[in-house]
N, C-alpha and C positions, 0 to 999 in steps of 0.2 A: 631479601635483596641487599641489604646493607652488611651483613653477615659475608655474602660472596664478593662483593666488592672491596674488603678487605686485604687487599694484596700490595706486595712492594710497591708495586708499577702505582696503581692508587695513595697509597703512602707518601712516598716522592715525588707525586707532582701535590700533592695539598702541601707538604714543606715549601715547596718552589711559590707556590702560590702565595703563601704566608709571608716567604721571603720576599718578592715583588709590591707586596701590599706595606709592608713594613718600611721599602724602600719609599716609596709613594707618599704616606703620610709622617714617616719623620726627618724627611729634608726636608728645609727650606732652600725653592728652587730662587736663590738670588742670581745675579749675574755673575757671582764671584767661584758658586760653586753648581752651576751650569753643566760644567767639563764635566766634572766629578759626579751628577744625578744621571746623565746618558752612558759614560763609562761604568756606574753601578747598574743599571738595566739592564747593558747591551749582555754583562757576564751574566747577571741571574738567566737573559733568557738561553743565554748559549749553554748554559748550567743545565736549564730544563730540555735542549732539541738530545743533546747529550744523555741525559738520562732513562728519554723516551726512544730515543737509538736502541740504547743498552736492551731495557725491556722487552723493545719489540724484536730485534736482531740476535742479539748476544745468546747463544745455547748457552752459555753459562749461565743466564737469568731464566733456564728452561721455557725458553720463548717458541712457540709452536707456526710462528707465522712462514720462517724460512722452510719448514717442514714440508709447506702446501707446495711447494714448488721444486722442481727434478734436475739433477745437473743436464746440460743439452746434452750429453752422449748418451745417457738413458733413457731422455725423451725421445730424441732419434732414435734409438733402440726396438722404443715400445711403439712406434706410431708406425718402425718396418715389420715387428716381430707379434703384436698384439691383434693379428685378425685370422682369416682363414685362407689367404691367398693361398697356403703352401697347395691347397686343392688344386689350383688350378694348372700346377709341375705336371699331373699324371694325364693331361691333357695335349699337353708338347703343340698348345696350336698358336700358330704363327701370325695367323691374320687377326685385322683389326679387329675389335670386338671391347663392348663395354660390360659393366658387372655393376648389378645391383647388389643389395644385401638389406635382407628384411628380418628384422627380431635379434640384432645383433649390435652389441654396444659398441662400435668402429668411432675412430676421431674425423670427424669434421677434417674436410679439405686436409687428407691425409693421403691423396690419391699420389702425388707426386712422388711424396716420400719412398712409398709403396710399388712404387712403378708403372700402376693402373691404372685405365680408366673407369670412371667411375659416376655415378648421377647426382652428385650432392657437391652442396660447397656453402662458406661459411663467408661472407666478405662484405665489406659497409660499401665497396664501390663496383655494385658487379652490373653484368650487363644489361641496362635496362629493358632489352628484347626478353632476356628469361623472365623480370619480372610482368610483362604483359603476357607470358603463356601462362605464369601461376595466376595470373586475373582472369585469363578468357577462360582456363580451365580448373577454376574454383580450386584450385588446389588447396590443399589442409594443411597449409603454414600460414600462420600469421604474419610474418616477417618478409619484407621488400626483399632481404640480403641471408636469409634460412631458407636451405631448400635441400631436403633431404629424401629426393629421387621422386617418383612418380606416382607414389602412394599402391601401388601394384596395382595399376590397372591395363589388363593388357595390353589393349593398342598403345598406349601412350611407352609399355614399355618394348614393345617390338616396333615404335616408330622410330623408337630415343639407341635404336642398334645394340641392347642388352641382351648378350647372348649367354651369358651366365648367371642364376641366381642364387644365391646363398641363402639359405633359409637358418635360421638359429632357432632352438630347442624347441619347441611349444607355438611356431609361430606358423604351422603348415597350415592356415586357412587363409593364411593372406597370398600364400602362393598361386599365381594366375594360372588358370588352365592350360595354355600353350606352354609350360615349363611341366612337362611332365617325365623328362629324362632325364633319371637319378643315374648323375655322372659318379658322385663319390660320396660318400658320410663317415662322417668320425669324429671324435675327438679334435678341439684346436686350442690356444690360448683361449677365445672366449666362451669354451664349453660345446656341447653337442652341437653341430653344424653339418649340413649337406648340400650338394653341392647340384644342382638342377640346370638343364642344357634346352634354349628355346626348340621346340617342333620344327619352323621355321625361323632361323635367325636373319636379321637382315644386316648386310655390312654398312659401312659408313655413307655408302652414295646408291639408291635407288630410284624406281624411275615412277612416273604417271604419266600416262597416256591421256589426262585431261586436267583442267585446270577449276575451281572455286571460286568467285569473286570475294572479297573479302567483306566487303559489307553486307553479304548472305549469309556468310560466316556471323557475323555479327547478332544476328538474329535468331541465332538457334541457343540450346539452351545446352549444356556443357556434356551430355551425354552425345547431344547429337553434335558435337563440333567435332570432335572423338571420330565420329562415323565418317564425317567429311574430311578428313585429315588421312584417314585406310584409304580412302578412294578417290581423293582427288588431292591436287595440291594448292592449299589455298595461299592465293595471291593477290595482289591488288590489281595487276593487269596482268594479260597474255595472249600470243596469238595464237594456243591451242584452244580447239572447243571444252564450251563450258562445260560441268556437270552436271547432271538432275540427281545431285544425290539426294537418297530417303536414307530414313532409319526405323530400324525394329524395333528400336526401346519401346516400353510401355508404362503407363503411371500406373504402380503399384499399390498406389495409399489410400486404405477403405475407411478410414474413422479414425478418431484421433481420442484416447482418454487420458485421464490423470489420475493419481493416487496419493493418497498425504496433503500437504498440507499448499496442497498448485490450483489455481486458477487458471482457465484454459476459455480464452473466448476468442475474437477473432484476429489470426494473424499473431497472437502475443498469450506468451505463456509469465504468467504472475508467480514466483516461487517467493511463496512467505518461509519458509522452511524444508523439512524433510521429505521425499517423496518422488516420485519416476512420473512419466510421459510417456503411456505407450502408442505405439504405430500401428495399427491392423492392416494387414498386407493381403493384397491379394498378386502376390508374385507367379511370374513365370519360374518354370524349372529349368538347368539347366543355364543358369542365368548367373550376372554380375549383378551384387546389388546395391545402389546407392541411394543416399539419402541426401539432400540437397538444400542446403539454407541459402536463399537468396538475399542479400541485406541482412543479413542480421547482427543487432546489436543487443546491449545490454546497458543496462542500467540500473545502479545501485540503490537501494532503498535505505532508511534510518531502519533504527532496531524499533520506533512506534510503527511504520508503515506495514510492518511486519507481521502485525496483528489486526484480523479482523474486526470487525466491530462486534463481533459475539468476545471474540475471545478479549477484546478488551475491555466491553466492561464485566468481565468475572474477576477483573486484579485488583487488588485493594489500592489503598493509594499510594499506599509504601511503597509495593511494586513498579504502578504507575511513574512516581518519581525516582525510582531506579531507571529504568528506562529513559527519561529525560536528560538524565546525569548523564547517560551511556551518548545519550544521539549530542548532546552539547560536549561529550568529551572527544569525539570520533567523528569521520568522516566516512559517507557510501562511499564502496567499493567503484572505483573504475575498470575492474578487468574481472574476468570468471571463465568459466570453461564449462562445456556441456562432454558428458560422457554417452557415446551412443555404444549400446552392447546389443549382441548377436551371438547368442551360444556362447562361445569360449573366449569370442572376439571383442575387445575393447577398441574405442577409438575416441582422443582427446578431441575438441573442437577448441581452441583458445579466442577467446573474445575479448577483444582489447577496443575501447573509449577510450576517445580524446583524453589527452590528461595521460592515460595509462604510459608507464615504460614502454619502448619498443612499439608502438602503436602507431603504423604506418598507412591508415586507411582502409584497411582490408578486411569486405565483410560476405563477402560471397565463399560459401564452402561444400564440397564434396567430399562426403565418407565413403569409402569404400568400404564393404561390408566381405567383400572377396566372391570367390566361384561356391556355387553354394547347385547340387544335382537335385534335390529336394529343395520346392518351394518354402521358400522362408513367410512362416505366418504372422511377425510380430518382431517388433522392434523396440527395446526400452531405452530411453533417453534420463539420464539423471545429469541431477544440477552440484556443482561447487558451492555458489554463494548464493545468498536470498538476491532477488533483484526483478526486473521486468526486463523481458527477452521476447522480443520483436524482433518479425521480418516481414517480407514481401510475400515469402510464399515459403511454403515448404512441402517439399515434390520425395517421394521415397520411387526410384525406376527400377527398373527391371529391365539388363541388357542380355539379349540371349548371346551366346558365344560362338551359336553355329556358324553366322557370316564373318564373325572375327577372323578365324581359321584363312578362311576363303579369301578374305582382305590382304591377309598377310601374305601368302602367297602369290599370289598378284603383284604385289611389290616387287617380290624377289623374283620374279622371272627375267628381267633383267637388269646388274648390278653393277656398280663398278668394282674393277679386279685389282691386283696387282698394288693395293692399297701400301706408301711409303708414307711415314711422318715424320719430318725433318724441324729442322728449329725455321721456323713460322714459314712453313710450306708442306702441304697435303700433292700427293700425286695419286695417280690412279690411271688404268683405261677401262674402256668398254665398247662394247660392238652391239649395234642394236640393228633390226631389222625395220625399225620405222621413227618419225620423228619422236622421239619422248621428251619430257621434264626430269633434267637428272637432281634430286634433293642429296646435299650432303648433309646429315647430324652434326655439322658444328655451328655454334652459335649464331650468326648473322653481325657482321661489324663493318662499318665502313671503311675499316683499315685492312678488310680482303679483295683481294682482286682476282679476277678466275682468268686464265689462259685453255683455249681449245686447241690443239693442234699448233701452239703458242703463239696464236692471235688472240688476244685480248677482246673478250667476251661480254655481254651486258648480263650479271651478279643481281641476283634478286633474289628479295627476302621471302621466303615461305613457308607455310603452317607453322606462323607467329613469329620463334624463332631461330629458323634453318635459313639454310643458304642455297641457291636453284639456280640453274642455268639450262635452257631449252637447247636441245640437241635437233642435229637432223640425224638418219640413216646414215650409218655407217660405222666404221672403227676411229675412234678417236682419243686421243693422249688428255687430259686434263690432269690440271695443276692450279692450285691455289697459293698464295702470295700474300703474307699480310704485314706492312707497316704501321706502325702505329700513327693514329692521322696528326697530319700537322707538325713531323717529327722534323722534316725537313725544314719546311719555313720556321718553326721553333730553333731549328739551330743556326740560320740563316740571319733570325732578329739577333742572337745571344751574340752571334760574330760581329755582324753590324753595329750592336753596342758597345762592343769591347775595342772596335776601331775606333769608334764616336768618342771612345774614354782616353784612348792612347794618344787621337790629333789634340784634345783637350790639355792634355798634361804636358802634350810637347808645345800647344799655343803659351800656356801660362809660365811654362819656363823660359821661353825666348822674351818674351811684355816682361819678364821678371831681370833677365840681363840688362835689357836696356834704360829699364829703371835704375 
């Protein structure tokens, strides 16, 4: 270690150091030469900010750090030129429509750039409606402001209006049964990709003939919310009739074992070390399959907790005091990750404790395991860190796909057309033969306003976080509207203060003459 640290940059600042230290102890700080001990400081340290510039900046001192970073016309370049859009050219479709992309290394909130729309975004102040749909629907991000599409599970990606999905190299089991039309494959900047077209796509505004209360909603468990969300539209009030929706799913999980070095008792898996967690399944065919941690957390253990009580007393004391030295030198881990596998299929679960980076409260999660025609018998779960990994429950379901289908369709029987997107305005028609709930896929914000026939309409939040407006029978023009809130009265106080500053300045000038 000392050997590598050997370098200029190390070098020059221990000189700077020496110089500072030297300053220090041979003035004498009198009154007389005061000036003279702050003027010798202030240059050593300008000496050292200077030096540490050179090192880290200057390519002349072979400094690698400007390297990490791309001039903006290549960044722009690569964030329009770096994915597989060009597929979606030999398509020439005009209408709205959004694009997933699964197995494919794309940048974050690069949608813009690109032209597209798209299910992911990367942002510390994003809309807090999305972050309640990744909480009611366990979604597998850690992160309040990470959200990177819908994790492929079908309804949620034919609710969210994604009519294209991209698939990248190795990644076809994550692909949802309703994407079964291979529009294109080839070659892209990020390597083998194809190009898959929904069964049924749904556009930006569709409808429901019935309505969910939402504290119903609340009560069911993320598979079945999924279900209520195909077939009705969950709301907090409405005056369409309610739903009696059910669900098909089924609990999957027959027995629970462990291998290596895990303790498995109730509710909580003990990992001293090496070792997997299997699932035995007694799955449906033909089915989606998810595995479900409700609450769950983790918790970091010392490098003694780690060792049973067999295995610790077989260590001499050397050992034993090795280990002490280790748990008084270090601290348990706050964060860890569980890997669930399925055949060919990985999936991270990230588990972040208080304390942890990034650690936003967030312990409810859904793996999707993908569409699987043969019943899946087994599910193995492996661990990152040693630690204790507690929950509430843990549920492995089994969704059949055949009402999916049926769900989707349904939707689309009647849609809005004629879909326009303008700078902060959605238009659209539609002609319906009986009263429905029209839902649009864009986020829900209090800065939209819906116009019907352009009378101004009562906007309501639905299935978490979309946006609904109840229609009667008939053909009707809508248009959506959005101001940012409070933009008005924000520029209303700014004026009023700027008058408030100007009668100010001209009072204090005139009291200032007459003095």
């Amino acid at each position: 270690a000392f050997e590598s640290s050997r370098s200029q940059q190390t070098m020059a600042a221990g000189v700077i150091l020496l110089l500072l230290a030297l300053v220090i102890f041979l003035f004498d700080i009198s009154k007389a030469d005061r000036r003279i001990f702050r003027t010798t400081v202030v240059l050593v340290l300008l000496l050292g900010f200077s030096l540490n510039s050179y090192y880290k900046m200057s390519l002349k001192a072979g400094a690698d750090w400007l390297d990490e970073f791309l001039d903006r016309a290549e960044a722009d370049s690569r964030l329009i030129t770096e994915n597989a859009d060009a597929m979606l050219y030999t398509v020439n479709d005009n209408d709205f429509y959004r694009i997933e992309e699964v197995g494919l290394d794309t940048t974050q909130n690069s949608s813009i750039q690109r032209g597209v729309y798209g299910t992911q975004f990367y942002h510390s102040m994003t809309n807090p409606y999305i972050s309640e749909f990744i909480d009611y629907m366990y979604m597998n991000w850690p992160k309040d402001y990470d959200y990177e599409g819908v994790e492929s599970r079908s309804i949620l990606e034919a609710l969210a209006s994604v009519k294209y999905l991209f698939v990248g190299e190795g990644a076809d089991q994550e692909r949802p049964f309703n994407y079964s039309k291979l529009v294109v494959s080839g070659n892209s900047p990020l390597g083998q990709v194809a190009m898959y077209e929904a069964d049924t796509a749904l556009p930006l505004g569709y409808t429901y003939s019935e309505y969910l209360p939402f504290e119903k909603f609340e009560k069911m468990d993320p598979a079945e919310r999924a279900d209520a969300m195909l077939n009705a539209a969950v709301m907090e009030e409405s005056s369409f009739a309610e739903s009696s929706v059910s669900s098909d799913s089924a609990d999957a999980l027959e027995s629970i074992e462990s291998k290596g070095r895990i303790e498995i008792s109730d509710n909580r898996f003990f990992v001293r070390g090496s070792g997997t967690v299997t699932l035995k399944l007694d799955a449906l065919p033909e089915s989606e399959t998810y595995v479900v941690f409700d609450n769950l957390k983790y918790k970091g253990i010392t490098e003694r907790e780690s060792y049973d009580d067999g295995e610790w007393a077989n260590l001499t004391e050397y050992e034993k005091n090795l280990v002490y030295r280790e748990d008084r030198n270090s601290k348990p881990n706050v964060s860890s990750s569980l890997m669930v596998n399925y055949k060919d299929l990985s999936k991270i679960v990230e588990v972040l404790s208080p304390g942890a980076d990034f650690y936003c409260g967030r312990s409810n999660f859904l793996v999707n395991l993908g569409y699987n025609e043969e019943a899946p018998d087994e599910v193995t779960i492996s661990f990152r860190n040693p630690g204790e990994y507690t929950f509430d429950s843990l549920k492995v379901i089994s969704k059949p796909v055949e009402n999916i289908a049926e769900g989707i369709e349904a939707r689309a029987e009647d849609v809005m057309t004629d879909t326009v997107i303008g700078v902060n305005t959605v238009r659209g028609t539609i002609s319906l033969d009986k009263d429905k709930i029209l839902l649009m896929t864009v986020p829900y914000s209090t800065g939209w306003t819906v116009y019907v026939d352009g009378e101004k309409a009562d906007l309501k939040r639905a299935n978490i976080m979309y946006m609904a407006v109840e229609l009667t029978a008939g053909d009707h023009e809508i248009e959506l509207r959005y101001e940012t809130p409070y933009l008005r009265i924000g520029a209303m106080m700014s004026l009023a203060g700027i008058l408030m500053l100007a009668v100010l300045m001209i009072v204090r000038t005139i009291i200032k003459k007459k003095r």
